[in-house]
N, C-alpha and C positions, 0 to 999 in steps of 0.2 A: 722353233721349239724353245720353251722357256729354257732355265739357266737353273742347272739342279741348284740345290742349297750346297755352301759351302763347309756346312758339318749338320749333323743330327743332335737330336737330344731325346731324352726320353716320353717327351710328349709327342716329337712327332713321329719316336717309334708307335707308342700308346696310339696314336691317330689312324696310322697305318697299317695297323692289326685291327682296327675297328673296322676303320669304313677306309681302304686306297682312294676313293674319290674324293671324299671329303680330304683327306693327304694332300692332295695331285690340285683343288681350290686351293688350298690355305698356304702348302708349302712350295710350290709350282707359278699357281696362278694369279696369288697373294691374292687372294679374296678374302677383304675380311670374313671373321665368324660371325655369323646374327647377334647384336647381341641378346644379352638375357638378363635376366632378374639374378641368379644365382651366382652370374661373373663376375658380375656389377656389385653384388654384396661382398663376394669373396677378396675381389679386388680393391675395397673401403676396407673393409676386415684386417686383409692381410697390411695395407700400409700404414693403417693402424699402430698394429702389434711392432710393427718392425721398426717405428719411432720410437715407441716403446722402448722398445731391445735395445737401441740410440743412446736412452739417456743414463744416466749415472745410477745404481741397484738401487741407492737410500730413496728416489724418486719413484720407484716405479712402482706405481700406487692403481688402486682403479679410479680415486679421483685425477691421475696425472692421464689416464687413459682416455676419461672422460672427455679432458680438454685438450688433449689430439686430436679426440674423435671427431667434437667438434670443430675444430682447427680443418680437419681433415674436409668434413661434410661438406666446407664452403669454395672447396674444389670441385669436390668431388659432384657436385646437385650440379654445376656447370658445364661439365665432359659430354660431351654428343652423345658415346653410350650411356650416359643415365638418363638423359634427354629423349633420348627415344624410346626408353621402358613406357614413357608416357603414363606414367601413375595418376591416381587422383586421389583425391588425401586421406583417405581411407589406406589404399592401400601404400603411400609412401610413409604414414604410422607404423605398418606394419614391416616394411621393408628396413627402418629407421630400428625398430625395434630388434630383428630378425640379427642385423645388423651388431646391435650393442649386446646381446647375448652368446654372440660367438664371440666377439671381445672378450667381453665378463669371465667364459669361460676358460681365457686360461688360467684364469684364478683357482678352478677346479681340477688342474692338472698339475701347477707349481706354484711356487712362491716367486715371481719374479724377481722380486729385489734380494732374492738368496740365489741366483745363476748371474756366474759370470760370462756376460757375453765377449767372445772376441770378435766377433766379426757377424756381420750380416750379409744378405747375399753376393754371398762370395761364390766366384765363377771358376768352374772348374771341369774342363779339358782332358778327353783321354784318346789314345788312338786304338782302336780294337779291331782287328784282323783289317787294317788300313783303311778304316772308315773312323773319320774326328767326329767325334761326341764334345759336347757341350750340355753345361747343366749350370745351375744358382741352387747352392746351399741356404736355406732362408737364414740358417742361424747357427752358427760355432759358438758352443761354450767351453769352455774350461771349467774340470771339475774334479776332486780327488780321488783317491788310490789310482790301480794299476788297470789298464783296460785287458791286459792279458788275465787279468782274475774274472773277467764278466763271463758268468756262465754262456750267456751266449756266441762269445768267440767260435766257440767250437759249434756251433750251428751255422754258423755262415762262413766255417772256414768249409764243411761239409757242403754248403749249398755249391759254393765258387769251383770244388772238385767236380761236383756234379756236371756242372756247366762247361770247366774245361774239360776232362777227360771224352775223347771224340770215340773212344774203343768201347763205351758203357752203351749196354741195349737201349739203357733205362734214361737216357742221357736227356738232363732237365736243358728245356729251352730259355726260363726265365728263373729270376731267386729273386723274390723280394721278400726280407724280413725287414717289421717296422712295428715299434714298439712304440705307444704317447702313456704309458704306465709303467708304473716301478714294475720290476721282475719281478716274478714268483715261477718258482721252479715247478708249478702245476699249473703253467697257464694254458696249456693246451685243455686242459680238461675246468676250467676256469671260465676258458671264452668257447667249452662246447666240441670242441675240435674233435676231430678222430682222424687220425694222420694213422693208415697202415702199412706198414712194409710188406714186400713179399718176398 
């Protein structure tokens, strides 16, 4: 019998609510994942941004992003998973492209060079009803006023009751709130939502 894992995290919850088998490969059997075009982008993307994040705010430019990216590509075209997408130059244009437009875009989210980062994936440890969780933070920044003024405190302080309190009928299995936009105190009806009580 294989050697369980020596803690969880939230993907290989996410894995294990999908498919247990695919679980029972990856985290079990250590079978790699096939790779893919989408992992393989995400994973150029994300190490990207996160050199990015690295350098000093007056730098962080979309021409300094540029020449990561590049910096980056001459890795990254060598790695067996991108080797085995087996592209042909049509589609590694596209993939190159597909690529620099999720970069670009977090230009259309923040100002980089105005966020203070403190840290990047930082690893971070919980133990929940005696089971170790593990996770990576992509990105801590530091930012001003008080976080106890964020209207949404109080949403996720309601979520975590939800979750704890084991006496509720109603009792949530999961809470995830996750914001990549400024608040507005109508974003439920903003992004469409109908959230009802009963």
């Amino acid at each position: 019998m294989a050697d369980l894992p020596r803690f969880y995290s939230n993907s290989a919850s996410s894995t294990y609510e999908q498919c247990p088998r695919r679980w029972k490969h990856k985290y079990l059997d250590k079978l790699p994942d096939p790779p893919g075009q989408a992992a393989v982008l995400g994973t150029f993307a994300h190490t990207v941004l996160e050199r990015l994040c690295q350098e000093p705010p007056r730098v962080r430019t979309v021409e300094r992003a540029r020449t990561l990216a590049s910096e980056t590509w001459k890795t990254t075209r060598t790695l067996d998973e991108f080797r085995a997408l087996d592209l042909d130059d049509q589609e590694l244009r596209e993939f190159r492209w597909k690529a620099w437009r999720s970069i670009e875009g977090l230009w259309s989210l923040e100002d980089p060079s105005q966020v203070v980062v403190e840290a990047t994936e930082r690893r971070v440890t919980a133990d929940l009803a005696g089971v170790p969780f593990v996770g990576y933070v992509d990105r801590l920044d530091r930012s001003g006023g008080d976080y106890r003024q964020d209207p949404r405190l109080g949403l996720i302080q309601q979520g975590l009751q939800l979750v704890a309190d084991e006496s509720c009928p109603d009792r949530a299995e999961k809470v995830q709130l996750v914001f990549s936009r400024e608040f507005s105190e109508n974003w439920r009806e903003e992004l469409g939502l109908e959230i009802s009580r009963s």
